[in-house]
C-alpha positions as CSV (number, residue, x, y, z in Angstrom):
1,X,87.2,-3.6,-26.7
2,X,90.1,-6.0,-27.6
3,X,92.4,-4.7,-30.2
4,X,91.5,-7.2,-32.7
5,X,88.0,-6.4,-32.6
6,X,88.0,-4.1,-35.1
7,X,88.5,-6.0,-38.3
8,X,85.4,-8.4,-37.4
9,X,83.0,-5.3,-36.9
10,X,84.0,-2.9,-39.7
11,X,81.6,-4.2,-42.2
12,X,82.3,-1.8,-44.7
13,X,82.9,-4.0,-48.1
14,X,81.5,-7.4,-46.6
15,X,79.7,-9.5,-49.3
16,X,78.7,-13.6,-48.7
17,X,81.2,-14.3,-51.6
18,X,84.3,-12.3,-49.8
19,X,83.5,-14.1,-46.1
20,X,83.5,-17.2,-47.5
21,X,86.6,-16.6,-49.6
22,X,88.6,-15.5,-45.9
23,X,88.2,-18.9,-44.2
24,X,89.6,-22.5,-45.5
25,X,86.4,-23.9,-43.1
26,X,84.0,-21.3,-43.9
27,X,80.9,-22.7,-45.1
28,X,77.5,-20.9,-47.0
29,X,74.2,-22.4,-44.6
30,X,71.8,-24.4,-46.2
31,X,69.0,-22.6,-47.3
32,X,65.5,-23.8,-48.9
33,X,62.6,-22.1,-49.8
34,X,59.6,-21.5,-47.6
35,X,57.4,-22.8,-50.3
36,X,59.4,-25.7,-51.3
37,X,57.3,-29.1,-51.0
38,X,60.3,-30.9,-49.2
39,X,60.5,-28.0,-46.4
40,X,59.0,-30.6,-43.6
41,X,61.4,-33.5,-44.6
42,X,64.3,-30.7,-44.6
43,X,63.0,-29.6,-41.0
44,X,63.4,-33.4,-39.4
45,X,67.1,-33.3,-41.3
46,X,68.2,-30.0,-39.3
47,X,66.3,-30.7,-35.9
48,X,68.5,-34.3,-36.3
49,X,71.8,-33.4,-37.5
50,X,72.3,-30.2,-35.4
51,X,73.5,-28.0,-38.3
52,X,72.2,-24.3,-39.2
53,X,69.2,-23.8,-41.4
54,X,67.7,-20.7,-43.7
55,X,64.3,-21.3,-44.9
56,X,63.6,-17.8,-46.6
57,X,61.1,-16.0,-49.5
58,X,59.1,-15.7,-46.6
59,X,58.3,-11.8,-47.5
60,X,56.9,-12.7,-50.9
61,X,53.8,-14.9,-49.2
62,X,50.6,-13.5,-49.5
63,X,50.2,-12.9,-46.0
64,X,53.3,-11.0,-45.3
65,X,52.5,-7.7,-43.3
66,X,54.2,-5.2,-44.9
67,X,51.8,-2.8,-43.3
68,X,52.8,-4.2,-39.9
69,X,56.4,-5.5,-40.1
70,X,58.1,-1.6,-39.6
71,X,59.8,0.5,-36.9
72,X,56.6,3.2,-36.9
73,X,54.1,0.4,-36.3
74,X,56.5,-1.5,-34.2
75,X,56.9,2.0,-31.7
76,X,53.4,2.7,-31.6
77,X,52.2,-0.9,-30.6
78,X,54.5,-1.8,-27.5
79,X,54.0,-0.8,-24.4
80,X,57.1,0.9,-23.6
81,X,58.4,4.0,-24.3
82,X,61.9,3.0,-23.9
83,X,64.1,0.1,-25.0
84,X,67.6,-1.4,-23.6
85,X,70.2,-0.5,-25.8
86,X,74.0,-1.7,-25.9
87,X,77.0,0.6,-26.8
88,X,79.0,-1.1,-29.1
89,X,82.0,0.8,-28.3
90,X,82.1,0.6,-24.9
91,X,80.3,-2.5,-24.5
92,X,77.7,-0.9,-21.9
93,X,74.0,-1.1,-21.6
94,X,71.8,1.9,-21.1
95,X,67.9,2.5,-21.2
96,X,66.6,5.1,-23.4
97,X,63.6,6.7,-24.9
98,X,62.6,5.2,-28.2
99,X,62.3,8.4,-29.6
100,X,66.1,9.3,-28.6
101,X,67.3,5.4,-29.8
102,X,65.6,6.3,-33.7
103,X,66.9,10.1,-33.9
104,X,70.3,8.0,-32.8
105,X,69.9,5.9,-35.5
106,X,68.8,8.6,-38.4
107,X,71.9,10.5,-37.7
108,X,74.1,7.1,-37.8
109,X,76.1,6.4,-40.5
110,X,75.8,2.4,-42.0
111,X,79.3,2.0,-40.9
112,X,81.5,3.0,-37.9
113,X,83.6,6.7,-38.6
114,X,86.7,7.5,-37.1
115,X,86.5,9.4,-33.9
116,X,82.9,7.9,-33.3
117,X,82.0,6.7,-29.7
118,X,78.3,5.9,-30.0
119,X,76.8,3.1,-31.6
120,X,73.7,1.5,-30.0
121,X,71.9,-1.7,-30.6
122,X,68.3,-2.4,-29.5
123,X,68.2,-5.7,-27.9
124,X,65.8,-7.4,-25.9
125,X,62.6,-5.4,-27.1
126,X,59.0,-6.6,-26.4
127,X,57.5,-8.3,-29.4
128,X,54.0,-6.4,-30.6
129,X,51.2,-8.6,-29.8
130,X,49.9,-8.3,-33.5
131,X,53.2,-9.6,-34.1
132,X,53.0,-12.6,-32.2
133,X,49.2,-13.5,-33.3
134,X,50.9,-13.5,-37.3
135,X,53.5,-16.0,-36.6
136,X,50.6,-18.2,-35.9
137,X,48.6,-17.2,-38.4
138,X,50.2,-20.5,-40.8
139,X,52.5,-18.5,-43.2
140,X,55.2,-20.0,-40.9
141,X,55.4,-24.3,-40.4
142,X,53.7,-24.7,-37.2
143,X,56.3,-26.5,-35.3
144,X,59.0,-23.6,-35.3
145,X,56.0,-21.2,-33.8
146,X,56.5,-20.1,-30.1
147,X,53.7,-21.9,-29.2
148,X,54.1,-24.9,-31.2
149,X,52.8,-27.9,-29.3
150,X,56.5,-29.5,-29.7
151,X,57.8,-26.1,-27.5
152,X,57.6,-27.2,-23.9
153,X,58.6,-24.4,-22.2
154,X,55.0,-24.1,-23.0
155,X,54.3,-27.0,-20.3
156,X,54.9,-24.1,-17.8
157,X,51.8,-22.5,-15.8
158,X,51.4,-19.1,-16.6
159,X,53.1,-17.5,-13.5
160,X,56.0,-19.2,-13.9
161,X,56.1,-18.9,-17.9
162,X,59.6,-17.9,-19.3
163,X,59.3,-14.8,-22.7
164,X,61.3,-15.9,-25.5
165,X,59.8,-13.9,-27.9
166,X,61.4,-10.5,-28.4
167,X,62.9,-7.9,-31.4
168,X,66.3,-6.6,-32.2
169,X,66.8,-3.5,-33.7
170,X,69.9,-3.1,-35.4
171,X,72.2,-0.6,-37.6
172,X,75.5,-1.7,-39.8
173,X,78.5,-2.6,-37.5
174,X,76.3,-3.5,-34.1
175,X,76.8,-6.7,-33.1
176,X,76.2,-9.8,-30.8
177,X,78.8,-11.3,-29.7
178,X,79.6,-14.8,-29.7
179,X,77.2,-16.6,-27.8
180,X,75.0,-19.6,-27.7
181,X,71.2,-20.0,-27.1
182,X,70.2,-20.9,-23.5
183,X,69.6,-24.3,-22.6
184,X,69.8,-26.3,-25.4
185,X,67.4,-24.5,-26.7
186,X,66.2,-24.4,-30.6
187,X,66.4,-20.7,-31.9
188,X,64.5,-18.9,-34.6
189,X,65.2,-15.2,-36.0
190,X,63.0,-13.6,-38.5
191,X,64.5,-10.3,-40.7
192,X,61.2,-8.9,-40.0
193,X,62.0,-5.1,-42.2
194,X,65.1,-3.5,-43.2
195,X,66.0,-0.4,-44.5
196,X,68.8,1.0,-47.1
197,X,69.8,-2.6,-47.9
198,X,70.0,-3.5,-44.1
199,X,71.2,-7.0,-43.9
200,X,72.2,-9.2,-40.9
201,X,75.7,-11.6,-41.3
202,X,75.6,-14.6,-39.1
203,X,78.3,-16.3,-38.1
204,X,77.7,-20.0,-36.9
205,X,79.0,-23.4,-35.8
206,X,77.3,-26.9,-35.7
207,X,75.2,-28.3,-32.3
208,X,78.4,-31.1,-32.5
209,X,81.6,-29.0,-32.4
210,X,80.4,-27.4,-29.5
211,X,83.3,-28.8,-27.4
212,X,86.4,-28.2,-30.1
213,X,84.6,-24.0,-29.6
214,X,84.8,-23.7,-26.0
215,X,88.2,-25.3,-25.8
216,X,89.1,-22.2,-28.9
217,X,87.4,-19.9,-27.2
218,X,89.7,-20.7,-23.6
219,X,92.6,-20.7,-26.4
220,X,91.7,-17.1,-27.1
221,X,91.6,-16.3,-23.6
222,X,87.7,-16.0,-23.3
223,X,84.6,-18.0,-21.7
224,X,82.2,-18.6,-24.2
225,X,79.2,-18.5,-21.6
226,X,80.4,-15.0,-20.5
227,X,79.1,-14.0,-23.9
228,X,82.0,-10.8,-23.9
229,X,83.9,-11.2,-27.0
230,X,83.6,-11.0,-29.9
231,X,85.5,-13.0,-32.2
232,X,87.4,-11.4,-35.6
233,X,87.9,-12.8,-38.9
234,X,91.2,-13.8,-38.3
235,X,90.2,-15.6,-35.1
236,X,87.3,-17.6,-37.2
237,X,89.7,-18.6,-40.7
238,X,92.0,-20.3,-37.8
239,X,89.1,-22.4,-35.4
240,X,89.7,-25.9,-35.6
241,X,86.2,-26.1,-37.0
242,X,83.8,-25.1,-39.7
243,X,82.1,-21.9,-39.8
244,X,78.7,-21.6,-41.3
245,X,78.4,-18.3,-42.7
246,X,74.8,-16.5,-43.9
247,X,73.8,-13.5,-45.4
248,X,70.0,-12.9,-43.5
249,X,67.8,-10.8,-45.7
250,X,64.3,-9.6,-45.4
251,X,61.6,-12.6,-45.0
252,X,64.9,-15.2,-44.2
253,X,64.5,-17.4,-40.8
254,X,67.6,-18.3,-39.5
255,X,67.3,-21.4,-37.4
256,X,69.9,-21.8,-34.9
257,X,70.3,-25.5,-33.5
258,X,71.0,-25.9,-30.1
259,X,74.5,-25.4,-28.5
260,X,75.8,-23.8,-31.9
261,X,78.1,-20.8,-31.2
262,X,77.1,-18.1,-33.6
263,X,77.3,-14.3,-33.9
264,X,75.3,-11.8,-35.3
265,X,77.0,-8.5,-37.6
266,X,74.5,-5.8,-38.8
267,X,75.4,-4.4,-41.9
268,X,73.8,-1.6,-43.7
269,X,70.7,0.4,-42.7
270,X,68.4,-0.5,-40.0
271,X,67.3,-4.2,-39.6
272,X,64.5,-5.4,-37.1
273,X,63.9,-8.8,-36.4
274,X,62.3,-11.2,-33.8
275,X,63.1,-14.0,-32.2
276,X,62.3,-16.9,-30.2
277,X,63.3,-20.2,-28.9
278,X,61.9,-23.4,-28.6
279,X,62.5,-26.3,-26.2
280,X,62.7,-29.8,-27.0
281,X,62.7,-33.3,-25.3
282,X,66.4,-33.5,-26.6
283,X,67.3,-30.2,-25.8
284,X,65.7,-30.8,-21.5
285,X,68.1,-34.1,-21.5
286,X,71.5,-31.6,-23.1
287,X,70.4,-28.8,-20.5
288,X,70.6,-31.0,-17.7
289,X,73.6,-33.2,-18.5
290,X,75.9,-30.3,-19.8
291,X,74.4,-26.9,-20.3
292,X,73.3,-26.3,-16.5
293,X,76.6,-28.0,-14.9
294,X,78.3,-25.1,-16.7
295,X,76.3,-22.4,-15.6
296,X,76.5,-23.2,-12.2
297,X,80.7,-22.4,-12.9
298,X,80.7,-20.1,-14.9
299,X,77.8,-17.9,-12.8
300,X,75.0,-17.7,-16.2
301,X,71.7,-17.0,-15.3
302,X,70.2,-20.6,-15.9
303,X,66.1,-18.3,-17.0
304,X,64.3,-20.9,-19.0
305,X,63.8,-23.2,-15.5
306,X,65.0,-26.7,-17.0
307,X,63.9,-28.8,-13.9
308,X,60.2,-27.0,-13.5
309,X,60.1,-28.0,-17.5
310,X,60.7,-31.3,-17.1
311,X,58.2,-31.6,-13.9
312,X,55.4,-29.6,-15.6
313,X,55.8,-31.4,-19.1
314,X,55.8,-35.0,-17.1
315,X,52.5,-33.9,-15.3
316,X,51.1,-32.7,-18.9
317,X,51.3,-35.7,-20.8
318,X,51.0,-38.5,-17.9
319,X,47.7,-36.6,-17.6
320,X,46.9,-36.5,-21.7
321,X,48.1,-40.2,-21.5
322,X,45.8,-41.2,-19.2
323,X,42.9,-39.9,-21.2
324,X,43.9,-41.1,-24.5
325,X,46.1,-43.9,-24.3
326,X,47.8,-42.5,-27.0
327,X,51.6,-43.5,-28.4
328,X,52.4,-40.6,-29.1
329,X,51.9,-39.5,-25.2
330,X,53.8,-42.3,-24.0
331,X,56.7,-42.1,-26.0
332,X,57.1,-38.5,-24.2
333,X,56.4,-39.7,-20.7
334,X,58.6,-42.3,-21.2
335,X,61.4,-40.0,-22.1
336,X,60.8,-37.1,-19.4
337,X,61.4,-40.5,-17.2
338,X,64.3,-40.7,-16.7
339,X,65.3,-36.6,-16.4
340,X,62.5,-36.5,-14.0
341,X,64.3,-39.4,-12.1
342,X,67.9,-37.7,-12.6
343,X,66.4,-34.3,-10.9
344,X,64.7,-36.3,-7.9
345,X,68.1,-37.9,-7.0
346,X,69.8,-34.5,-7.1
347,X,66.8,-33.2,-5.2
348,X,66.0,-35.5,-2.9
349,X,66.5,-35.0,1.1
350,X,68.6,-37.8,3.3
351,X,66.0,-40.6,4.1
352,X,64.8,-40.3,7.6
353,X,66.2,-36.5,8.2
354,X,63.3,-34.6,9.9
355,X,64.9,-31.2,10.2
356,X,63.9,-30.0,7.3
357,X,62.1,-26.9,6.6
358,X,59.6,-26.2,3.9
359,X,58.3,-22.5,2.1
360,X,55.4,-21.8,3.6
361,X,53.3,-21.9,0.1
362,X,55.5,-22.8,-3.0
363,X,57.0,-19.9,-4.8
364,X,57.2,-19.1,-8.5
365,X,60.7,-18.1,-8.8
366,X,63.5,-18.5,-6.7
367,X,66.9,-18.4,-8.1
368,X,70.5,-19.3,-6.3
369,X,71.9,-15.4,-5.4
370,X,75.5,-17.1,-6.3
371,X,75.3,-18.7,-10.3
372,X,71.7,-17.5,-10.8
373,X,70.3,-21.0,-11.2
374,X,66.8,-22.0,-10.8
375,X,65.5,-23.7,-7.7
376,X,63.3,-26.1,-8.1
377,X,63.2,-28.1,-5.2
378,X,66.1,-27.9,-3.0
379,X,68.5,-25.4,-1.7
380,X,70.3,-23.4,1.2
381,X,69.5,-20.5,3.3
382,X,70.9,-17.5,5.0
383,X,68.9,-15.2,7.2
384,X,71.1,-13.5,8.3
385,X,72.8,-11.6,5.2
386,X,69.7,-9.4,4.2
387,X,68.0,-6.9,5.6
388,X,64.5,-7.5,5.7
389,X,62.5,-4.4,3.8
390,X,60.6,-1.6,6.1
391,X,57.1,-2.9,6.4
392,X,57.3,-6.5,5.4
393,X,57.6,-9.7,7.5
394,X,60.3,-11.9,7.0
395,X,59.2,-15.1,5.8
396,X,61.5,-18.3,4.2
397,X,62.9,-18.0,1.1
398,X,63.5,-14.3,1.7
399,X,67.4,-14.6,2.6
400,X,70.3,-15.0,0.8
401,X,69.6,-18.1,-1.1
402,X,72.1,-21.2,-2.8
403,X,71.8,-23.7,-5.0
404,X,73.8,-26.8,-3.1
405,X,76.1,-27.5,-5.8
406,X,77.4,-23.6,-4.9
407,X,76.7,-25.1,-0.9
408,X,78.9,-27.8,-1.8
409,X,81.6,-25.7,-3.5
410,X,82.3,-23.3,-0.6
411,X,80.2,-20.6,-2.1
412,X,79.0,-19.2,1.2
413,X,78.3,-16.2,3.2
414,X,80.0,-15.8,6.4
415,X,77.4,-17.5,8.7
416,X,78.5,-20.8,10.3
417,X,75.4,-22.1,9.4
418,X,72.8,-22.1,6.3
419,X,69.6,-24.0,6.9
420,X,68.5,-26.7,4.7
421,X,65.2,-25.8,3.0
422,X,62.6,-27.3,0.1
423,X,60.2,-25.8,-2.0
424,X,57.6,-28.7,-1.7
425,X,56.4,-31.6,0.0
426,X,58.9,-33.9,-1.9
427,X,56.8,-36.7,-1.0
428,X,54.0,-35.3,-3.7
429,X,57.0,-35.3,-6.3
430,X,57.5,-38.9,-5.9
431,X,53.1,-38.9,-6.2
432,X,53.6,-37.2,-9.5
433,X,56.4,-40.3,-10.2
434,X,54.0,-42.5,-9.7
435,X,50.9,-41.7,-11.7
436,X,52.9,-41.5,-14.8
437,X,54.8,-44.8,-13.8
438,X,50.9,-46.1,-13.6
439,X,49.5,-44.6,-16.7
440,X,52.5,-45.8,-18.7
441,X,52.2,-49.0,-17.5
442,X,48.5,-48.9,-18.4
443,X,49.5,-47.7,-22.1
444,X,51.7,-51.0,-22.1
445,X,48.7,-53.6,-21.0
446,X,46.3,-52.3,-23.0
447,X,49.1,-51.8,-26.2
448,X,50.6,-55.1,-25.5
449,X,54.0,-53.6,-25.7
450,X,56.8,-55.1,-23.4
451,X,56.8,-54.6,-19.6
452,X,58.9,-51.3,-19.0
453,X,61.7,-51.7,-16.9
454,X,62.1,-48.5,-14.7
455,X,64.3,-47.3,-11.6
456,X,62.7,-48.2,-8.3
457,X,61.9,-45.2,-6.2
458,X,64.4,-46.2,-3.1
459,X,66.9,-46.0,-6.1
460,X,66.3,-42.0,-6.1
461,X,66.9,-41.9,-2.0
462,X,70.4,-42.3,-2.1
463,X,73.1,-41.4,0.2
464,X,74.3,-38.1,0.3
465,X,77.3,-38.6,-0.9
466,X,76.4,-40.8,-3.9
467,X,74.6,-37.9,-5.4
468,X,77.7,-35.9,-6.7
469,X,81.3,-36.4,-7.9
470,X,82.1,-34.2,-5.8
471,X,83.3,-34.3,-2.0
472,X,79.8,-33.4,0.0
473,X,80.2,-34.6,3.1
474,X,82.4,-32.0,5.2
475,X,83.5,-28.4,5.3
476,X,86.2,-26.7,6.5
477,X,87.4,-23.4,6.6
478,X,89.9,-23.6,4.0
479,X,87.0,-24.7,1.3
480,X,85.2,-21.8,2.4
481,X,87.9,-19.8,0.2
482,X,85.5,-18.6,-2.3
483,X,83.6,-16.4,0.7
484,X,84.7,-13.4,-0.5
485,X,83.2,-14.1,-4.3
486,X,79.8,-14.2,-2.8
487,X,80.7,-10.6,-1.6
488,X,81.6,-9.3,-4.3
489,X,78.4,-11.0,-6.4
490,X,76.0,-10.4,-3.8
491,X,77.2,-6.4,-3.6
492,X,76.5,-6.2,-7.5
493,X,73.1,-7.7,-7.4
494,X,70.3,-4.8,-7.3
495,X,67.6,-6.6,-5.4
496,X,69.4,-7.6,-2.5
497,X,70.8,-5.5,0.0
498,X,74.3,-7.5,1.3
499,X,75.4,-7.7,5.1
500,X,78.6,-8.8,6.1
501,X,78.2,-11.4,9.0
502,X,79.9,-10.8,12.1
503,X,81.2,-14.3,12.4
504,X,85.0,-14.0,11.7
505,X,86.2,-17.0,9.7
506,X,88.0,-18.3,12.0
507,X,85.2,-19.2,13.8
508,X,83.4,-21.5,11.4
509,X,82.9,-24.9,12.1
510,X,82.6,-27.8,9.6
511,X,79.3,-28.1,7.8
512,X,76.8,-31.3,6.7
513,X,75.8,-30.7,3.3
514,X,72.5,-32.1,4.3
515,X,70.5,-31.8,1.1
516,X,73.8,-32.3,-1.1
């Protein structure tokens, strides 16, 4: 742990009133009442101006399941027996019995002692079904649910559906560090029980200063996607921006907007909570303009499939549209539009190149073995850098597999050559284009709206090396530097067994990005 870390996560003595009083920027978040007639209005407000948002008195609805919302119920209604756990000490993660992780937590004191080296926090837990069938049950507003019609990660098929939902189990002084949601996403977190005045302290930053906090966090020395530090009082009274600040309570939903930086101090006796995330038409267009570009740096595992998203939603309401003729279904088609069109470009092979191989049948998860992003379409292979499992036949899409914007940034194996491949027929992507190109320009005959003015599909086949900023055309040996940092990744990641290639680096021959 840094040296400064310890001021942040000794709680001991930590009111609302004293936070607030450490920071000249530090703010109290809005809160308003779950049964406050203006809570819908307040909604549009926070999902507009990107700022953090408490609606609480949740636990004194009728419907609040005391009976349900506690650890015993909670242990004896997931299927598991263990749960991941992180060391707040030494910052490692570990899987344990449940039974081991609550005697751990009965002997814990609410606040770190001096000399103590354990300290675990349950993250990641699977979310009790009965759980899950209560948020929908309509104590909460519909549209923050997990499977609120506005969530489009819902748009996914089942196989390829992303889980959001999950419980935190928590004891005074563990900790999340600083961190933001993935993709762009919206988040919601629900103080579901506590115990012995258990309480959570969140520590958050607006959806519009997320710039000014990644340029403090490389101030500080740290990479805010690498999720690794956590940031002390000290460090938060001098950010060149405000800090919203909340005390989270039993029955309080904290809602996080997306790209907000927060962090997340347990304080007290045990807290359990669960939370979610929700994707938006806004947050698809911020994932694929910012968040993913830096994911693909800084090596974060991309999980909630931003392209497959846009391509199932599209599919979903061009077919809704062309059975209702609805505005509301036409406004969203014309939106995913233009990411659709913005994902075809980046995915789309040379016009005329035939040597091209597709997957045999489409698979429902393939990620790049380099910055862990999704493939949806396009992307590089290497046969020769695994070794194929005893038994099983070796079919494409089983090698070591990259994204091209790692192809095109020298993040290679030691092969002189990685073979283009594609998911899918792209042709039946640009069908896909088409039909909703047809039923919105159906909506506008029949609606009399004006003519819509879209890109024409030989816009989307461009050149090569109009697709990126970046040079694509050539390699060389020199750019092939960064070799040795697929090594080192590849010999860390559990499902793949890594061979070195014989082919000494001097021996490598420029490369066509073909698909870049």
């Amino acid at each position: 742990m840094d040296g400064g870390r310890t001021s942040m996560l000794t709680t001991k003595g930590w009111s609302l009133p004293f936070l607030l009083s450490m920071g000249k920027r530090f703010r109290p978040v809005p809160r308003i009442s779950a049964f406050d007639p203006a809570l819908q209005a307040r909604l549009d407000e926070y999902e507009t101006r990107g700022e953090p948002l408490v609606v609480d008195s949740f636990q004194e609805h009728g419907d609040w399941p005391n009976q349900m919302f506690n650890v015993d119920y909670f242990q004896q209604h997931i299927d598991q027996t263990s749960i991941g756990v992180r060391d707040i000490h030494s910052l490692a993660d570990h899987i344990v019995t449940f039974d081991d992780f609550i005697g751990h937590y009965k002997d814990c004191a609410p606040f770190v002692a001096p000399g103590e080296t354990k300290r675990w926090y349950g993250k990641d837990a699977q979310c009790p079904q009965e759980w899950c069938q209560w948020l929908h049950c309509g104590v909460l507003p519909s549209r923050l649910t997990p499977e609120s019609p506005q969530n489009l990660l819902n748009c996914l098929p089942e196989d390829a559906r992303v889980e959001t939902l999950m419980c935190y189990l928590g004891i005074g002084d563990t900790f999340t560090p600083a961190h933001k949601d993935l993709c762009a996403s919206f988040g919601q977190n629900l103080m579901s029980y506590t115990e012995n005045d258990g309480c959570s302290f969140w520590f958050m930053t607006r959806s519009a200063d997320i710039g000014e906090v990644t340029k403090y966090f490389h101030h500080l020395g740290h990479e805010l996607d690498h999720e690794l530090h956590a940031v002390t009082l000290e460090e938060l009274s001098e950010a060149p921006f405000d800090v919203y600040i909340v005390q989270q309570k039993l029955g309080d939903l904290v809602l996080v907007p997306p790209r907000s930086c927060h962090q997340v101090v347990n304080y007290g006796g045990i807290t359990l909570k669960t939370s979610w995330s929700r994707m938006t038409l806004s947050g698809l267009s911020v994932a694929l303009a910012h968040e993913l570009p830096i994911y693909q740096r800084a090596c974060r595992l991309e999980t909630y499939r931003i392209k497959l998203v846009v391509y199932h939603a599209l599919r979903h309401f061009t077919d809704s549209l062309t059975s209702t003729n609805s505005e509301d279904d036409a406004s969203k088609v014309f939106a995913l539009m233009p990411l659709y069109d913005h994902i075809l470009k980046l995915e789309a092979p040379p016009v005329h190149f035939t040597s091209l191989t597709l997957l045999r049948a489409p698979v429902s998860d393939l990620t790049c073995d380099f910055c862990g992003a999704d493939i949806f379409q396009s992307f590089f292979e290497c046969r020769g850098c695994i070794v194929p499992v005893s038994g099983t036949s070796e079919e494409s899409g089983d090698g070591l597999t990259l994204c091209p914007a790692c192809y095109i940034d020298g993040r290679q194996c030691l092969c002189p050559v990685m073979r283009p491949m594609q998911i899918r027929d792209f042709e039946g992507l640009l069908h896909d284009r088409r039909r909703a190109l047809e039923a919105l320009e159906k909506y506008s005959h029949h609606s009399s709206k004006s003519p819509l003015v879209m890109q024409s599909e030989g816009s989307l086949l461009l050149d090569p090396h109009q697709r990126y900023s970046k040079p694509v055309a050539f390699f060389n040996p020199g750019v092939r530097s960064s070799s040795t940092m697929v090594e080192e990744t590849l010999k860390q990641r559990a499902d793949l067994k890594y061979v070195p290639c014989a082919v000494p680096k001097s021996q490598t021959i420029p490369l066509i990005a073909h698909l870049v």
